[in-house]
C-alpha positions as CSV (number, residue, x, y, z in Angstrom):
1,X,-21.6,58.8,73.0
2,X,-23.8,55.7,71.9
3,X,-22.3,53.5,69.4
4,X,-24.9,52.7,67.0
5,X,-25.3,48.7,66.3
6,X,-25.4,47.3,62.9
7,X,-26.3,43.7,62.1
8,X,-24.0,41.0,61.2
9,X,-25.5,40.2,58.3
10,X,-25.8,44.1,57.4
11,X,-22.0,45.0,57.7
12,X,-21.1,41.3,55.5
13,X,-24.0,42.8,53.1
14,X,-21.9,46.5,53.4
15,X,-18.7,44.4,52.7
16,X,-20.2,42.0,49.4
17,X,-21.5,45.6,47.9
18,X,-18.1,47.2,48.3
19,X,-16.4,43.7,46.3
20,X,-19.2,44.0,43.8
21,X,-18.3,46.8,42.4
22,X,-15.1,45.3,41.4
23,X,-16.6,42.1,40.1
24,X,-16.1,42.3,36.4
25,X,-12.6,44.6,36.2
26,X,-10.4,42.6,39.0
27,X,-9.8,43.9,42.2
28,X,-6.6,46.1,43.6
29,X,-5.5,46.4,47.1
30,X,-3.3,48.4,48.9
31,X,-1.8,47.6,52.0
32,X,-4.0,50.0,53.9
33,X,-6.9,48.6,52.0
34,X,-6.3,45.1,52.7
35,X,-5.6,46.1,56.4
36,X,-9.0,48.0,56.9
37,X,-10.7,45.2,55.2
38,X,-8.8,42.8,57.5
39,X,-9.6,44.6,60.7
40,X,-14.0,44.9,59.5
41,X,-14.2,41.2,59.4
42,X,-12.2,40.2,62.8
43,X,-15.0,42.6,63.7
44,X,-17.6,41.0,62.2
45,X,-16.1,37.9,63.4
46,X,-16.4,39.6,66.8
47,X,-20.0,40.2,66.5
48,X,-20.8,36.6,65.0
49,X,-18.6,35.2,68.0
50,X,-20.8,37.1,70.9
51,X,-24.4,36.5,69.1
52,X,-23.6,32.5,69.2
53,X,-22.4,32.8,72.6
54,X,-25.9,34.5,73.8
55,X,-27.9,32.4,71.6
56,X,-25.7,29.2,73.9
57,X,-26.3,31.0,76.7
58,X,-29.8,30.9,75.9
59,X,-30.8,27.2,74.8
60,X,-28.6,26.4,78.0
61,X,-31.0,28.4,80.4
62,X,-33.8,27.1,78.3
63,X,-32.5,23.2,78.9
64,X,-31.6,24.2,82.7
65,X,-35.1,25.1,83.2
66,X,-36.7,22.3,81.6
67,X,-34.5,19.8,83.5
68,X,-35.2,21.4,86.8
69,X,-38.9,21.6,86.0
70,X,-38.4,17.5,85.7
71,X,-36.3,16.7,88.9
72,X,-37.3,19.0,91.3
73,X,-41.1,19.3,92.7
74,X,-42.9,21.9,92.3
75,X,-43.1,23.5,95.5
76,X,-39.5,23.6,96.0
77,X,-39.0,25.4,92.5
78,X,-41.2,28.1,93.9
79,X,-38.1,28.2,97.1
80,X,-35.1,28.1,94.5
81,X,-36.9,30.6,92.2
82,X,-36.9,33.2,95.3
83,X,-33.0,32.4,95.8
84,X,-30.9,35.6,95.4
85,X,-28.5,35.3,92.4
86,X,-25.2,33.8,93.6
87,X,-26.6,33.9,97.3
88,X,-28.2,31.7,99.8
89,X,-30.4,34.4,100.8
90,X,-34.5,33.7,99.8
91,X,-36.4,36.8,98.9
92,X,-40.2,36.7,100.4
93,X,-42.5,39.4,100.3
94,X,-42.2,42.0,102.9
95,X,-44.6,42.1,105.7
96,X,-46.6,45.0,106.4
97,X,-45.4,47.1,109.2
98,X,-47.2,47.9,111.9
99,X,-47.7,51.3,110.4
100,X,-49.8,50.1,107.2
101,X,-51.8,47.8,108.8
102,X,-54.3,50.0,109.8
């Protein structure tokens, strides 16, 4: 079972509608209802939290490659670039075997 993703800025939309409706004749709460409301935005929250964290994630690989692009000449970013994540083992193309080279 797939859970289907809504936006941030959707589910805050979903949330202002809900708080419109009450705009002009005050607003009650229960317990319950201040609890679910609660728990929606520490979800929200959640979902704002992991979207900066990529979009970090993502300037900071952007600004890694653009230093490395400056210190490190060309050639040898070809070599690092066939590095193995988290390994010191270089990937190069495989040679043909004897059997395909006819």
């Amino acid at each position: 079972m797939s859970k289907t993703t809504v936006t941030v800025s959707e589910q805050l939309r979903r949330v202002r509608r809900e708080f419109q409706e009450f705009r002009h004749g005050g607003i009650v709460l229960s317990s319950e209802d201040a609890e679910g409301l609660v728990h929606r935005l520490d979800e929200i929250i959640t979902d704002a939290l992991n979207l900066e964290t990529i979009a970090h994630w993502h300037a900071f690989d952007s600004q890694a490659a653009e230093q490395r692009q400056t210190l490190v000449a060309p050639a040898s970013v070809i070599v690092l670039d066939a590095f193995r994540p988290h390994s010191n083992v270089v990937r190069f193309p495989p040679r043909p075997t004897p059997s395909h080279q006819r």
